[in-house]
TORMISE-916309 format. One line per field, with one value per residue: residue number from 1; x, y, z of N, C-alpha, C in turn. Coordinates in pm, whole numbers. Layout:
REM residues N
i: c(NUM,...)
n.x: c(X,...)
n.y: c(Y,...)
n.z: c(Z,...)
ca.x: c(X,...)
ca.y: c(Y,...)
ca.z: c(Z,...)
c.x: c(X,...)
c.y: c(Y,...)
c.z: c(Z,...)
END
This chain:
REM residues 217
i: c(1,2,3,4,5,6,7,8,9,10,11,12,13,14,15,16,17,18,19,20,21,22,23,24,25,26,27,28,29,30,31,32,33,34,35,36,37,38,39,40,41,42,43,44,45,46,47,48,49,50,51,52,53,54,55,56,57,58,59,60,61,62,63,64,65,66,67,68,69,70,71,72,73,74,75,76,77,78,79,80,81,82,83,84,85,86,87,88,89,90,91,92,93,94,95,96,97,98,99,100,101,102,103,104,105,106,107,108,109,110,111,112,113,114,115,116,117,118,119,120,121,122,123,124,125,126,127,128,129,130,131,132,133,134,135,136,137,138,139,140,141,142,143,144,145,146,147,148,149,150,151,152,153,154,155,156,157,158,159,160,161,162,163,164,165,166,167,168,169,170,171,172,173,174,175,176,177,178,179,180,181,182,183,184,185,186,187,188,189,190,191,192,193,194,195,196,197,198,199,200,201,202,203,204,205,206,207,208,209,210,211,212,213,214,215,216,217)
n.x: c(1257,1066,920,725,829,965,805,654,836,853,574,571,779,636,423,539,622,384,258,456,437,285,307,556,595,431,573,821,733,621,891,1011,854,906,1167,1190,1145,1345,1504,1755,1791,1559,1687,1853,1802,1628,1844,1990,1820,1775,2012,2095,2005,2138,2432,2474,2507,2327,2229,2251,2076,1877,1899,1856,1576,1467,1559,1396,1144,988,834,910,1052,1069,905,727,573,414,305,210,329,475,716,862,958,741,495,484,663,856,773,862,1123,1162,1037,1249,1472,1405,1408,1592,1672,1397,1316,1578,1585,1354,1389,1558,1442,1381,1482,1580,1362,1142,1130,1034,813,641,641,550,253,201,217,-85,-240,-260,-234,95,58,-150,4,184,81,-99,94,340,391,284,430,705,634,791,1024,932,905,1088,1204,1114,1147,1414,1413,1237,1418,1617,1447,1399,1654,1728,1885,1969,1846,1580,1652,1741,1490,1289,1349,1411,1212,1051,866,715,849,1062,1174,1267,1579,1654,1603,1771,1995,1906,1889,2149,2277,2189,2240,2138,2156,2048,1835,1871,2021,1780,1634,1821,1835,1556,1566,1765,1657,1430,1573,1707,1483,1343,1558,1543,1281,1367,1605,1394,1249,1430,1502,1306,1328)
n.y: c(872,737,902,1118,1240,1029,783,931,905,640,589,690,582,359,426,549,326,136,306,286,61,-95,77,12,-213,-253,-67,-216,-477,-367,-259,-475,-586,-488,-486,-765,-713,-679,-529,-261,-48,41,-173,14,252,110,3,224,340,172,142,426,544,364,455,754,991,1004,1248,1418,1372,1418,1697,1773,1712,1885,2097,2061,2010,2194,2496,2685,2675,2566,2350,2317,2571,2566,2334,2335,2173,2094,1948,1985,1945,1778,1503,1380,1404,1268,1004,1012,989,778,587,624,535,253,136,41,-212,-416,-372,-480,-782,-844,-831,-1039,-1303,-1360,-1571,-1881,-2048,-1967,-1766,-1981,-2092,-1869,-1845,-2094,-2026,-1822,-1980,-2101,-1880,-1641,-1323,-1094,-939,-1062,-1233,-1205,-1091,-1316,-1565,-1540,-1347,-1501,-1665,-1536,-1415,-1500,-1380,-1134,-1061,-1087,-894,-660,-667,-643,-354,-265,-282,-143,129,198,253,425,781,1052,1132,1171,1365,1588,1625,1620,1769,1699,1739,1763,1551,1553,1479,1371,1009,713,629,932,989,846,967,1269,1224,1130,1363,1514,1448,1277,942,695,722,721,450,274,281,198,-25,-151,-107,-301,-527,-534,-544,-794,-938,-905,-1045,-1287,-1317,-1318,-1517,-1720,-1699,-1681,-1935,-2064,-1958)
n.z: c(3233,3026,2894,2720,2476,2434,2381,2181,1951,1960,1831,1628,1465,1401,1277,1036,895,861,673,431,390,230,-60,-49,-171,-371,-551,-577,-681,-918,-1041,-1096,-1269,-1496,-1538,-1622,-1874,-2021,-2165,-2266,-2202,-2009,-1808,-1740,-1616,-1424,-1265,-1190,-1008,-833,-742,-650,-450,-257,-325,-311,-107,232,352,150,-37,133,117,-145,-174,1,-104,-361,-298,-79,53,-89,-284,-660,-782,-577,-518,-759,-732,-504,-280,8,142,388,679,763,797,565,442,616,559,287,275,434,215,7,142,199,-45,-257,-74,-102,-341,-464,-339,-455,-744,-739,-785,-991,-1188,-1411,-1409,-1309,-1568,-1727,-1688,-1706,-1948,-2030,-1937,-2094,-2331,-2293,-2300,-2123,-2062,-2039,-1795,-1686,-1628,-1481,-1199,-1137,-1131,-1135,-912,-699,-663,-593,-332,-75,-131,-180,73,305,142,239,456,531,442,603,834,793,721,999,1140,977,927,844,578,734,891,768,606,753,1017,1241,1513,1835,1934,1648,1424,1487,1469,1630,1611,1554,1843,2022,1935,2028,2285,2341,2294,2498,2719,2822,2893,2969,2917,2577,2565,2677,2448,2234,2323,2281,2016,1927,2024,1864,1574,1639,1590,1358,1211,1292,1185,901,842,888,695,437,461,324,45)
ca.x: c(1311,967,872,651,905,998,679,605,921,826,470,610,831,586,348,600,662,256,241,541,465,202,373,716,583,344,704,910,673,655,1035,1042,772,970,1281,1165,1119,1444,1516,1855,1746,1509,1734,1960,1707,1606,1960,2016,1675,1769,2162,2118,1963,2266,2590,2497,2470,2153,2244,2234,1931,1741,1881,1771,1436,1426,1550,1285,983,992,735,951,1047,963,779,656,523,332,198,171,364,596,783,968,892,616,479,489,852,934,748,912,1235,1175,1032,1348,1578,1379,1413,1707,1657,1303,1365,1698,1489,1237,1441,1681,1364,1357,1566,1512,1247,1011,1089,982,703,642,672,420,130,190,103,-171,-360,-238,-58,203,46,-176,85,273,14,-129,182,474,360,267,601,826,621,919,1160,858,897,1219,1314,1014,1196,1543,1354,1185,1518,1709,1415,1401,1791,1766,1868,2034,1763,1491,1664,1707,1389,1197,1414,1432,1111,1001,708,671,910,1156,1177,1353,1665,1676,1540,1866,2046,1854,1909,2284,2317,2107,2329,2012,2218,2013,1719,1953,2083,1661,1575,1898,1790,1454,1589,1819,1534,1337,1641,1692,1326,1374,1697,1486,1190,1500,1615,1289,1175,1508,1511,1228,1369)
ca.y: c(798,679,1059,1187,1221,886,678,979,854,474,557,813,500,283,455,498,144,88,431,256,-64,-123,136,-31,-331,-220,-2,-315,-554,-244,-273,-624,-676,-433,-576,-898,-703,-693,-383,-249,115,32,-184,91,345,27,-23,387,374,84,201,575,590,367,536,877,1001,1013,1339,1452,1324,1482,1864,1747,1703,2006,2186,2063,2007,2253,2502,2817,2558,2545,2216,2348,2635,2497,2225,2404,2096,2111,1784,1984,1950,1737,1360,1309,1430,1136,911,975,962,635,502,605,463,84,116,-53,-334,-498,-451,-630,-915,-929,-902,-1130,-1385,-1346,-1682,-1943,-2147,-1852,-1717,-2122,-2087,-1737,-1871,-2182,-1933,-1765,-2035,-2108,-1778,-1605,-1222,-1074,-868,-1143,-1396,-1161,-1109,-1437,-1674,-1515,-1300,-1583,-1726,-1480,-1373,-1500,-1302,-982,-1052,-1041,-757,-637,-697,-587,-234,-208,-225,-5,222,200,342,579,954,1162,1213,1192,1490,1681,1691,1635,1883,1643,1827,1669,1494,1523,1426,1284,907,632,648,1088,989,771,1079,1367,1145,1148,1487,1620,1368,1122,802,597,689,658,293,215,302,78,-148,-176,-136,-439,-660,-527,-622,-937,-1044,-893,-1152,-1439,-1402,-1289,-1644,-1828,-1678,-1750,-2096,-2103,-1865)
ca.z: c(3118,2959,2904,2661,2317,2437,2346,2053,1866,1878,1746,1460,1344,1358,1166,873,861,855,573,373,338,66,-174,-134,-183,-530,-625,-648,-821,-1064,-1092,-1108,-1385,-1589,-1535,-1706,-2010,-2106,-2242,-2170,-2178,-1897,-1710,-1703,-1533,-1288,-1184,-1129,-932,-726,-705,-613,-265,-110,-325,-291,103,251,400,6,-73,225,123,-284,-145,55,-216,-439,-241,-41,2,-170,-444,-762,-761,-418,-547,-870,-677,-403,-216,100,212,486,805,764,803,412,391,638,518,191,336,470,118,-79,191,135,-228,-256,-30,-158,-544,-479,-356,-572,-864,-738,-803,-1105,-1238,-1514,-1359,-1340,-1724,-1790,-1598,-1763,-2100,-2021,-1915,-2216,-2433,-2283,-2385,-2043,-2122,-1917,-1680,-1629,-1636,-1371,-1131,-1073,-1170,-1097,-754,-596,-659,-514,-224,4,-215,-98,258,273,107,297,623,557,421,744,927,719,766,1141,1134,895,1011,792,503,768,954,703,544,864,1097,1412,1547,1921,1913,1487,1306,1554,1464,1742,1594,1589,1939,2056,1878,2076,2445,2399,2303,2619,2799,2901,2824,3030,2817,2469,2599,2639,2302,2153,2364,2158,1870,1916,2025,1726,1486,1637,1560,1189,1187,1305,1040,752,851,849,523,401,449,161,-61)
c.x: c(1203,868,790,690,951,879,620,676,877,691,534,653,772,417,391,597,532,210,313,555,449,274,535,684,548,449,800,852,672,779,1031,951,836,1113,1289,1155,1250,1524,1653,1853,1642,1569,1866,1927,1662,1739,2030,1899,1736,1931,2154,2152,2121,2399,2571,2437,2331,2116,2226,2076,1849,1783,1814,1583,1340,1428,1448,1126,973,885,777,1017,982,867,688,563,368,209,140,193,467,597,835,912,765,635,531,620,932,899,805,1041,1252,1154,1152,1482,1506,1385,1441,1695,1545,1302,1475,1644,1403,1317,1508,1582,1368,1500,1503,1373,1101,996,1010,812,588,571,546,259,107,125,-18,-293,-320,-161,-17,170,-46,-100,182,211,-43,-50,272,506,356,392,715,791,705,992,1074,906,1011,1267,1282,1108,1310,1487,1329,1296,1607,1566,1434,1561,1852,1784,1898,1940,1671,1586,1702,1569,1291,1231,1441,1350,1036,885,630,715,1004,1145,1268,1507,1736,1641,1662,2003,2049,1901,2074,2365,2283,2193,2206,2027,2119,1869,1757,1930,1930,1622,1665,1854,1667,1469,1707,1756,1481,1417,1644,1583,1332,1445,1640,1386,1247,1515,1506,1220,1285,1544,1392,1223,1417)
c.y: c(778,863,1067,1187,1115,748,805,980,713,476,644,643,400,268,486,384,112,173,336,160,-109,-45,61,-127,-368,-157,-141,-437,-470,-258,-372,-659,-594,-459,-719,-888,-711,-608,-317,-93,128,-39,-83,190,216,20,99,392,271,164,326,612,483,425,623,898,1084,1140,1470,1475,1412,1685,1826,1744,1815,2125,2155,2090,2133,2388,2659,2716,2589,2477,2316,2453,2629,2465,2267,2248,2190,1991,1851,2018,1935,1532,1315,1317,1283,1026,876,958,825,554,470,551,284,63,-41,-199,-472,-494,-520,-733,-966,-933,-1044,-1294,-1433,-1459,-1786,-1991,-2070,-1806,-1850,-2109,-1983,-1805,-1966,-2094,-1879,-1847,-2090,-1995,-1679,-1424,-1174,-1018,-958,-1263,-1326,-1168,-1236,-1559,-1629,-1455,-1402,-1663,-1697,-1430,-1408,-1395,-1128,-933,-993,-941,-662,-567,-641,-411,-192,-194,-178,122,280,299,445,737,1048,1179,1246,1326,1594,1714,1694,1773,1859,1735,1731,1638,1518,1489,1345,1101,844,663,802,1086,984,951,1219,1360,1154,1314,1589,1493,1269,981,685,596,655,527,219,217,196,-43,-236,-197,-254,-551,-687,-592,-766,-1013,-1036,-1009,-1232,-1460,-1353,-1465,-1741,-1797,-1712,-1850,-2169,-2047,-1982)
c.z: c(3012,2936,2711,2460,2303,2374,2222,1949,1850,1810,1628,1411,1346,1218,1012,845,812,727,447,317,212,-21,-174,-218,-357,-594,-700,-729,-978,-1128,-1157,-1244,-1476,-1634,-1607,-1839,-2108,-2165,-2136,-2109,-2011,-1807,-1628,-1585,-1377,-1193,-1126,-999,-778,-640,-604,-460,-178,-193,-290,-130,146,347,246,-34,-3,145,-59,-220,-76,-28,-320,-431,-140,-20,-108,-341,-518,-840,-681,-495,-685,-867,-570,-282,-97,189,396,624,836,814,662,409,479,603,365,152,318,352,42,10,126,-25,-245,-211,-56,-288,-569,-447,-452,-691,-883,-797,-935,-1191,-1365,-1512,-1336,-1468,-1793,-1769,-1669,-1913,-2117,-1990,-2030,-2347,-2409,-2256,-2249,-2102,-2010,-1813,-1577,-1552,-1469,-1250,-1032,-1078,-1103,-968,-670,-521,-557,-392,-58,3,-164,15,268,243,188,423,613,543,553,833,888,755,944,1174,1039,933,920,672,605,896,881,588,653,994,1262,1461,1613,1868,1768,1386,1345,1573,1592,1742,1626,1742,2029,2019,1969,2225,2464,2367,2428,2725,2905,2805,2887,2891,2662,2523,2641,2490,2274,2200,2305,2059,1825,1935,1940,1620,1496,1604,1424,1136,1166,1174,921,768,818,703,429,369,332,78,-171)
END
């Protein structure tokens, strides 16, 4: 049961999660301090950016990515990139699945009592990037976590971009979830029904500190 692709799926997805973090994290303050500007032309592009990755199917997304990055691509070729059937390709999988979930938090921060707040820094000789950084970050770092945390367990169950740009490939690209996936297709349910079993413990702990960070949102 505890075999070999079994413990080289829980480190793969834990090393996205550890790859993924800091850039979601520096992506959606990016959003978020641009989002304050106001501008409807840019909230239009924020709200496509944030939107995209959950309307359109994440079975989409992964062949767009293969078709682009790729290494016969014409990016690919240029740059001389190839996403497919690599670490970077899942790890960039996994970024554009959390999109969604931590720039909806952090924006969601974004209420009167911070533009006040905003506005007071300002007259006191403060400018915006300053005023964002050390005023307004500090603020929402709940509203981070959080989004933080739901990201990480939307990544954790993500399959369908990360198998098609990764290629479900044992022991390299095969995340927990493609793992749970792989176990009931080879008809080793016992080892499937361990993995969920993890990955329901793991949610439930997500739940608990969603809740406790919640409660000071």
């Amino acid at each position: 049961m505890f075999n070999e692709d079994f413990s080289n799926s829980l480190l793969l997805t834990g090393q996205i999660i550890l790859v993924v973090t800091i850039p979601l994290i520096v992506f959606s303050l990016f959003i978020a301090y641009f989002s304050q500007l106001k501008n409807k032309y840019l909230d239009f592009i924020i709200e496509l950016i944030i939107n995209i990755p959950i309307i359109f199917p994440p079975i989409g997304i992964g062949f767009l990515l293969v078709f682009c990055f790729s290494k016969n691509s014409i990016i690919g070729q240029i740059f001389d990139i190839n996403l497919v059937f690599s670490f970077t390709g899942i790890c960039v999988a996994a970024f554009l699945t959390g999109i969604p979930f931590i720039t909806r938090s952090v924006i969601a921060a974004n209420n009167d009592n911070l533009n006040r707040l905003s506005e007071a820094a300002y007259t006191l000789g403060r400018g915006k990037i300053n005023t964002f950084v050390f005023v307004i970050v500090p603020l929402i770092m709940n509203n981070i976590l959080h989004g933080l945390i739901l990201a990480i367990g939307r990544i954790v169950g993500e399959v369908g971009i990360t198998m098609m740009i990764g290629g479900n490939i044992q022991g390299k690209t095969t995340t927990v979830s493609l793992e749970i996936y792989n176990a009931v297709l080879d008809g080793e349910n016992n080892r499937a029904l361990m993995l969920a079993i993890i990955l329901f413990v793991f949610s439930f702990m997500l739940f608990y500190f969603i809740r406790l960070i919640g409660s000071k949102i």
